[in-house]
C-alpha positions in Angstrom: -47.4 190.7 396.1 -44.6 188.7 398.1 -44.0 185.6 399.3 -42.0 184.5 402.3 -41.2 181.0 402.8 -39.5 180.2 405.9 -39.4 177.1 408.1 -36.2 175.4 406.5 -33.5 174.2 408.4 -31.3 171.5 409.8 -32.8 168.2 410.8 -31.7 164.8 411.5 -32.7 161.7 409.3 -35.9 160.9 410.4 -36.6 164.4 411.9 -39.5 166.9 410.2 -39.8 170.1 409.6 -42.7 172.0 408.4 -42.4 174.6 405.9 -44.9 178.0 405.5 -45.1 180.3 402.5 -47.2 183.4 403.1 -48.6 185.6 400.3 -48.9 189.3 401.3 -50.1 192.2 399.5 -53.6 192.7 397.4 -54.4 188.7 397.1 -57.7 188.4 396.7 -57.6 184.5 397.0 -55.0 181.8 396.8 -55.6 179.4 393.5 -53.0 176.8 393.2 -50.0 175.8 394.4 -46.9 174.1 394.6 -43.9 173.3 396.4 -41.0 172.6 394.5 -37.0 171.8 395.5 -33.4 171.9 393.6 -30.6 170.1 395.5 -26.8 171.0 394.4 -26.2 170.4 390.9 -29.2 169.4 390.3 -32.6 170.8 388.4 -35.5 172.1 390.1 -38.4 169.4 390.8 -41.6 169.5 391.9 -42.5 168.1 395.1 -45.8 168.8 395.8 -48.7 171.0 394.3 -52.6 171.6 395.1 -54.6 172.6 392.0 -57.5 175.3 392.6 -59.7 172.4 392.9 -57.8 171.1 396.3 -56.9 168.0 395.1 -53.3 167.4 395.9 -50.3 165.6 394.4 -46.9 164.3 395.1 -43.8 163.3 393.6 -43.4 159.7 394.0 -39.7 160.6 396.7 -42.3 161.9 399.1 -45.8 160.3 398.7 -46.2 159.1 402.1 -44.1 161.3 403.8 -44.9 165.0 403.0 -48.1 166.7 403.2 -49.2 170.0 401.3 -52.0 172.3 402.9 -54.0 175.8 402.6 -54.9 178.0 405.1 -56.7 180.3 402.9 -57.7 182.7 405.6 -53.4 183.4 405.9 -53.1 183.4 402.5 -50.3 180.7 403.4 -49.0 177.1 401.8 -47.8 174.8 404.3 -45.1 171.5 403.7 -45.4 169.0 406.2 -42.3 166.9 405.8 -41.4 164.1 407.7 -39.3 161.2 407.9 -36.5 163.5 406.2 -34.0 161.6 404.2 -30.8 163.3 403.4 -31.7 163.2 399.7 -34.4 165.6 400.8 -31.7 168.3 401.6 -32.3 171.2 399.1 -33.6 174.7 398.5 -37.1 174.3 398.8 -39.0 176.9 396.7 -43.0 177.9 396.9 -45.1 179.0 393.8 -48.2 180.4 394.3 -51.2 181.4 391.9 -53.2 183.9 393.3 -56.4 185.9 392.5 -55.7 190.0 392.4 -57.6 193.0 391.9 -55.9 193.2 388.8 -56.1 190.3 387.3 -53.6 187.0 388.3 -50.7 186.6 389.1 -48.1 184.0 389.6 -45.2 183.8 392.0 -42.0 182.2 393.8 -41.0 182.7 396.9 -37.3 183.1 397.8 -36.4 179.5 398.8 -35.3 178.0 402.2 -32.8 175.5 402.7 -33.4 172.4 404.2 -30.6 170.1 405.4 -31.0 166.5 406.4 -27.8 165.4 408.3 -26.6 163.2 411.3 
């Protein structure tokens, strides 16, 4: 299994961007999910994540402003982001649990960098 997460990018204050993270291989199903983000210097936080149940929930910096979404049929995460703050610049990492003819399995994707500058 691999996940690509692309979408990142540099945006003005205010600006969006929309971030995808596609899982590709033998997943049978995508359970839950998160987005998560480490800025310079800085830990790694979560920002958003939807349990298998599809509720959804967001670190206070973004409620408001950011939206997480499935497209199960993809096998992709979306990030809606908008009214980007320059705080918001960071790597911006997905994690997805997934269903596998295996078993489960659990993964990150490679990160894509999202800059929020004038």
């Amino acid at each position: 299994v691999q996940l690509q997460a692309f979408g990142g990018g540099l945006v003005q204050p205010g600006g969006s961007l929309r971030l995808s993270c596609a899982a590709s291989g033998s997943v049978l199903r995508l359970n839950s999910m998160g987005w998560y983000r480490q800025a310079p210097g800085k830990q790694r936080e979560l920002v958003a994540d939807m349990p298998s149940d599809g509720t959804t929930d967001y670190a206070d910096f973004v409620k408001d402003r950011f939206t997480i979404s499935r497209d199960n049929a993809k096998n992709t995460v979306y990030l809606q982001m908008n009214s980007l703050k320059p705080e918001d610049t960071a790597i911006y990492y997905c994690n997805l649990s997934v269903a596998l003819p295996s078993g489960r399995g659990n993964y990150w994707g490679q990160g894509t960098l999202v800059t929020v500058s004038s």
